[in-house]
C-alpha positions as CSV (number, residue, x, y, z in Angstrom):
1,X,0.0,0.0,0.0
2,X,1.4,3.2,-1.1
3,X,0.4,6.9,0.2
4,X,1.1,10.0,-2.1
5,X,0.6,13.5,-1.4
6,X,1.5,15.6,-4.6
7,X,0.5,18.9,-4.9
8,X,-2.0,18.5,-1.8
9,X,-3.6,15.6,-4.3
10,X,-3.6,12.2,-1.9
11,X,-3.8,9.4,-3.7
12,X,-3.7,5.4,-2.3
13,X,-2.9,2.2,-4.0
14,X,-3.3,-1.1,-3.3
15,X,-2.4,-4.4,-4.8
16,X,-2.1,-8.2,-4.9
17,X,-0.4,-10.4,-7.0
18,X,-2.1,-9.9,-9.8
19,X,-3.7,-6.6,-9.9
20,X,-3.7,-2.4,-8.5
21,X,-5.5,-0.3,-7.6
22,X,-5.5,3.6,-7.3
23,X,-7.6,5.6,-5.4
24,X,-7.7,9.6,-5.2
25,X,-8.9,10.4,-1.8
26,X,-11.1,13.3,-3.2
27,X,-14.6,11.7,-3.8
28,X,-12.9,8.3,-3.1
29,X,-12.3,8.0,-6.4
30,X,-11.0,4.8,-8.1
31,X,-8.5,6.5,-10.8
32,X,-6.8,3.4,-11.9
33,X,-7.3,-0.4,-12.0
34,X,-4.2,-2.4,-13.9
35,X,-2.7,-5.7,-13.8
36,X,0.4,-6.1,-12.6
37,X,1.7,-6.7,-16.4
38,X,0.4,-3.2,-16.7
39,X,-2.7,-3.1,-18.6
40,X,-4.9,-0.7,-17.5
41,X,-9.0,-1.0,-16.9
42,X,-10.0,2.4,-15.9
43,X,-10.6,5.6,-18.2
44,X,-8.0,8.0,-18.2
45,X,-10.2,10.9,-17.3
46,X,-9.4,12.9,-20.5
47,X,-11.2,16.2,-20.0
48,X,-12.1,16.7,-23.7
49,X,-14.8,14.1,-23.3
50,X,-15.1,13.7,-19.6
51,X,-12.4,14.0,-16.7
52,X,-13.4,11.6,-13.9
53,X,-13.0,7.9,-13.6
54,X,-15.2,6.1,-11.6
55,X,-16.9,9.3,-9.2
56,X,-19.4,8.5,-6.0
57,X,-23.0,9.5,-6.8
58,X,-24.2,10.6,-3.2
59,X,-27.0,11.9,-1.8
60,X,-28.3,11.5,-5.2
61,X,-28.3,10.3,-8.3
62,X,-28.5,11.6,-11.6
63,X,-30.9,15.6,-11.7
64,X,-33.1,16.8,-9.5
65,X,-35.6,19.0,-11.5
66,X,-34.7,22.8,-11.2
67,X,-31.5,21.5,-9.3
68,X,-33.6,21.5,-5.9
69,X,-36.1,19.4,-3.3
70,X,-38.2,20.2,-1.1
71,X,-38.3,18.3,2.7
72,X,-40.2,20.0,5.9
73,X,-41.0,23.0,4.1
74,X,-37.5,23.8,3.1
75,X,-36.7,24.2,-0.3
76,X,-32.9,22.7,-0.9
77,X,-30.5,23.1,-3.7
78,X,-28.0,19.9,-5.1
79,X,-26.1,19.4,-8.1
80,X,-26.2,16.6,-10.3
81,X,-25.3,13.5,-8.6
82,X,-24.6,15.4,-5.5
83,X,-21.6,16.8,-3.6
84,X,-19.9,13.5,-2.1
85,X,-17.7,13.1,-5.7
86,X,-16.1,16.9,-4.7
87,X,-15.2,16.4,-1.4
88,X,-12.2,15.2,0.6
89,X,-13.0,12.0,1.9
90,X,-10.9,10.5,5.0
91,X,-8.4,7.2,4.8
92,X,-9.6,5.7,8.1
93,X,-8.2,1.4,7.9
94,X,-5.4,0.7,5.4
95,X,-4.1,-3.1,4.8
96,X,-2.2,-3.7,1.1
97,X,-5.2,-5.3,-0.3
98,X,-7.9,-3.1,1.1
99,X,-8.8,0.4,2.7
100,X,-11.6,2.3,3.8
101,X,-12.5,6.0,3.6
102,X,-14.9,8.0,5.4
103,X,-17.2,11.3,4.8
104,X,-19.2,12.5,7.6
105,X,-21.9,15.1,7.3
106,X,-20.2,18.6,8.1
107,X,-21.8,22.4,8.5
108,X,-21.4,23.0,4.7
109,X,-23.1,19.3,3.8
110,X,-26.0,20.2,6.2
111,X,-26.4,23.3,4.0
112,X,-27.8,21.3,0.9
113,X,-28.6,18.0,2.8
114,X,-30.0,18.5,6.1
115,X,-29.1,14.4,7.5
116,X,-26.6,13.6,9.7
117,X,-24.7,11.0,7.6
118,X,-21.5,8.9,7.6
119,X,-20.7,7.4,3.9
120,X,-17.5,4.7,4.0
121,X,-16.4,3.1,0.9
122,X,-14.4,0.2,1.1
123,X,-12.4,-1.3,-1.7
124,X,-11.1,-4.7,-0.9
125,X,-8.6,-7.0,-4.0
126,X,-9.2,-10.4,-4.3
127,X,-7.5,-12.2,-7.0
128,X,-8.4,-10.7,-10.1
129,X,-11.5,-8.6,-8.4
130,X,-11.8,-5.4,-7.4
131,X,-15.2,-5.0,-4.8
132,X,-16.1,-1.4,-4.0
133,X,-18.5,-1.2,-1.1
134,X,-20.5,0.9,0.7
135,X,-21.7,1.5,3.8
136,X,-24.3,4.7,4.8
137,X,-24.0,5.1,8.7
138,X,-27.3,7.4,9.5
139,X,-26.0,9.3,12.2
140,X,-28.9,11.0,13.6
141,X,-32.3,9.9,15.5
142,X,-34.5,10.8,12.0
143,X,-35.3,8.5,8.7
144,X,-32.4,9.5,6.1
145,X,-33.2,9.8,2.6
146,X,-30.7,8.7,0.1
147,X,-29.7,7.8,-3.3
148,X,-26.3,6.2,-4.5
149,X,-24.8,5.1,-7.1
150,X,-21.5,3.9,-9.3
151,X,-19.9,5.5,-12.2
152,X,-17.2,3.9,-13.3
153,X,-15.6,4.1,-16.9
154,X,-13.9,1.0,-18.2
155,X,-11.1,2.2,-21.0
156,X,-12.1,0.5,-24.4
157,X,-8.6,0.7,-26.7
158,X,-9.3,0.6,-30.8
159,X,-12.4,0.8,-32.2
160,X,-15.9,1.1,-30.0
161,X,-17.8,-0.8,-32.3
162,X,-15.2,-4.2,-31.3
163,X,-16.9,-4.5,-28.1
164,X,-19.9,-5.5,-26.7
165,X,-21.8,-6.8,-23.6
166,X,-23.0,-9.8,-22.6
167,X,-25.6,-9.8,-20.1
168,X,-26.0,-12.6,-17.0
169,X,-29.4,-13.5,-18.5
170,X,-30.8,-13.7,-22.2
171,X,-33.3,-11.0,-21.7
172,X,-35.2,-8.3,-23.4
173,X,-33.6,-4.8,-22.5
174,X,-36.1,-2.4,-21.7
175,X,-34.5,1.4,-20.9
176,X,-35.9,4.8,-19.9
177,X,-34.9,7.5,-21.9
178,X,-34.0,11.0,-20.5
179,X,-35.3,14.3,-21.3
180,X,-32.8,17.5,-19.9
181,X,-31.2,15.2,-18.2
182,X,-34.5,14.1,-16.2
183,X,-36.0,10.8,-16.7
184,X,-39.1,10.5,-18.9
185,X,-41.7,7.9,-19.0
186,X,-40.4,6.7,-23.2
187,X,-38.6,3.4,-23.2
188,X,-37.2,1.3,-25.9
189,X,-35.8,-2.3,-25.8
190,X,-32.5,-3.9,-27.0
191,X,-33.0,-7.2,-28.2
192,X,-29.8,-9.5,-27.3
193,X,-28.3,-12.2,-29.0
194,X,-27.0,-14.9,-27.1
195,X,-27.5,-12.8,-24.2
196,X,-25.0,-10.0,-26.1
197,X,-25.3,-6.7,-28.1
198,X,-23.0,-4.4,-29.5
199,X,-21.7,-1.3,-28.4
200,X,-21.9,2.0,-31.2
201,X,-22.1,5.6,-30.4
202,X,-25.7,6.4,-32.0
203,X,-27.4,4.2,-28.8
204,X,-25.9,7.0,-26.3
205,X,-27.3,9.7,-28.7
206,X,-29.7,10.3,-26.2
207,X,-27.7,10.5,-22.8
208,X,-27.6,7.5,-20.6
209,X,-29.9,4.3,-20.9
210,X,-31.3,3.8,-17.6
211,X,-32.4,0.1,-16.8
212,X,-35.3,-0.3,-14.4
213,X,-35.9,-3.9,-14.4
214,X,-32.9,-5.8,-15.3
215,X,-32.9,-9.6,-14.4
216,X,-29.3,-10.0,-14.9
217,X,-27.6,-9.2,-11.7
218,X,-23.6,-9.3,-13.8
219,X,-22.5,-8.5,-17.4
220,X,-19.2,-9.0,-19.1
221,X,-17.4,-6.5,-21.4
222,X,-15.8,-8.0,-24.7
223,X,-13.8,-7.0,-27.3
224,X,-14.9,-8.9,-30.4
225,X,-15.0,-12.3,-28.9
226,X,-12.5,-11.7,-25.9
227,X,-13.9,-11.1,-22.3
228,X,-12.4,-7.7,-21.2
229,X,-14.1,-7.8,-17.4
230,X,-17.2,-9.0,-15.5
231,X,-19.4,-6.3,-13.7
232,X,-21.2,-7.9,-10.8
233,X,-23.9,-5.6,-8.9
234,X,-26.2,-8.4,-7.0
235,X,-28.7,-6.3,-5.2
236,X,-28.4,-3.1,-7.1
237,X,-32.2,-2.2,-8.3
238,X,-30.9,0.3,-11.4
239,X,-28.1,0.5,-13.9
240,X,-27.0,3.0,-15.8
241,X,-24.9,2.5,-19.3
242,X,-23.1,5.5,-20.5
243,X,-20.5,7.0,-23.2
244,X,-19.9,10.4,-25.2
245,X,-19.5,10.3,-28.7
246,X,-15.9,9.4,-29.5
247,X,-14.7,8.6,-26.6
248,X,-12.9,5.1,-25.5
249,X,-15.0,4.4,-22.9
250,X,-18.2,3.1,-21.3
251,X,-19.3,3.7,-18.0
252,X,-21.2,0.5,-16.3
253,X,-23.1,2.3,-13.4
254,X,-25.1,0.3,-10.6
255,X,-27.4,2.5,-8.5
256,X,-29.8,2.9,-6.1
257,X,-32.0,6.0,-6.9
258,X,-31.9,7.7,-10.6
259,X,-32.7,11.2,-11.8
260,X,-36.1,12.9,-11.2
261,X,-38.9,12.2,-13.5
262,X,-40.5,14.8,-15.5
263,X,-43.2,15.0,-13.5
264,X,-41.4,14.7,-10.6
265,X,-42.9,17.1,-7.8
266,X,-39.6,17.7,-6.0
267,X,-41.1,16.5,-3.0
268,X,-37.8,14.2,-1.5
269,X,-39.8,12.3,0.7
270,X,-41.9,11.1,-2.7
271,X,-39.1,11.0,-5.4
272,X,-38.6,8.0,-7.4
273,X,-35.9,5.6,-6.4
274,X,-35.3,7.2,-2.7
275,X,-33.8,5.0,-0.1
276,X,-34.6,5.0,3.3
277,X,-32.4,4.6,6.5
278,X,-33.9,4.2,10.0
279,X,-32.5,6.3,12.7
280,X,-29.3,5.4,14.2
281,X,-29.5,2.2,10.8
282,X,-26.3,1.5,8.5
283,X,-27.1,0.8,4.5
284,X,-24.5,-2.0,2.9
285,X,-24.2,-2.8,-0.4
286,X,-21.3,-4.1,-2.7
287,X,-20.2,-4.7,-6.5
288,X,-17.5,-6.3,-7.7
289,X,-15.1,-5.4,-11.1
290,X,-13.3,-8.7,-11.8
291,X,-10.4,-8.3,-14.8
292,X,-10.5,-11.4,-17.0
């Protein structure tokens, strides 16, 4: 396990035997996931098309409509996907095949998100597997409301049309379509074959493809007929797919929460997707990126 402060940028690795991984301690951010031969998994975060890697989507995900919710007769205002990928999380339990961070509600957090929170994520190497959990602590005697999600973007080297995915399950793909970046009630389907379809630009045209009932609970990234890496997300009710034209990657995004709906009343308590906490409760959930 390796520590590096450069220019007030701290940044972690850890590795096993056959693979590392880097982690920015801003947002808790997986930068970099390679094998020990050196071939790298994770987008390089080129800002012409997009400059993160694999950010935190806390307390929600995707838009809220107008940028703002309403709870207790407060009207609140939130980014898209939330302030937890911007801010300096803490290294709290370090081994060389696994660490932890921690973010814990703050004066500026209760600003935009009035509940007392603690979020950990925990990124644990085992053989060829990456898993990335987390863990919402609710630190306060209230229900906390909460969406979270995954974003990580897998590099894709030579053409994007050589790859595809292979879901767990031969099923009929049935996504939501967005509409300014809020989620609209218009679907359309990808038919697979054997369990697989093909990756080109035009599918993204439209944003993200936001999957609501998914039986599959893994896919598997290939280029032409070589598997590039499994995405496991067992208990994860959402998934989002995403790319921008030309670029060389495609982010493989489990979630729990998505963005408003266009009808959405911006009520918190009544938005689509929420999670709830019980007072004093802790949230767990885990997925796993396992290099092939």
């Amino acid at each position: 396990m390796e520590l590096t402060k450069n220019l007030c940028i701290l940044i972690t690795t850890i590795s096993n035997k056959n693979i590392i991984a880097t982690i920015n301690h801003k947002g808790a951010e997986l930068t970099s996931l390679n094998t020990t031969s050196g071939k790298e998994y994770i987008w390089e975060g080129n800002p012409e098309f997009w400059g993160k890697h694999s950010p935190i989507l806390f307390p929600i995900v995707g838009t809220l409509k107008n940028n703002t919710y309403k709870y207790k007769d407060h009207t609140y205002s939130l980014s898209r996907h939330g302030f937890a990928r911007d801010m300096e999380f803490q290294l709290i339990q370090k081994t060389e095949d696994s660490v932890t961070f921690s973010l814990v509600y703050n004066d500026q957090t209760l600003q935009v998100y009035p509940f007392k929170f603690e979020l950990q994520l925990i990124y644990t190497l085992e053989e060829n597997s990456l898993h990335i959990a987390y863990k919402v602590l609710n630190k306060d005697n209230t229900e906390l409301l909460f969406s979270l999600g995954a974003h990580p973007a897998f590099a894709l080297n030579g053409k994007f049309e050589e790859y595809s995915i292979e879901m767990e399950k031969q099923e009929t793909l049935d996504y939501y379509l967005l509409d300014n970046d809020l989620l609209s009630d218009q679907k359309e389907s990808i038919a697979l074959t054997d369990k697989r379809f093909a990756l080109n630009y035009p599918l993204f045209e439209n944003d993200a493809l936001i999957f609501k009932n998914l039986q599959s609970e893994s896919l598997t990234i290939f280029q032409q007929q070589t598997p590039l890496l499994r995405v496991d997300f067992n208990g994860f009710p959402y998934l989002g797919l995403w790319t921008k034209r030309n670029a060389a990657f495609v982010c493989v995004e489990p979630w729990f929460g998505y963005s408003d709906t266009t009808e959405s009343n911006g009520n918190l308590v009544e938005k689509e997707g929420i999670q709830r906490l019980d007072a004093k409760g802790t949230f767990d959930a885990v997925f796993s990126i396992t290099v092939l």
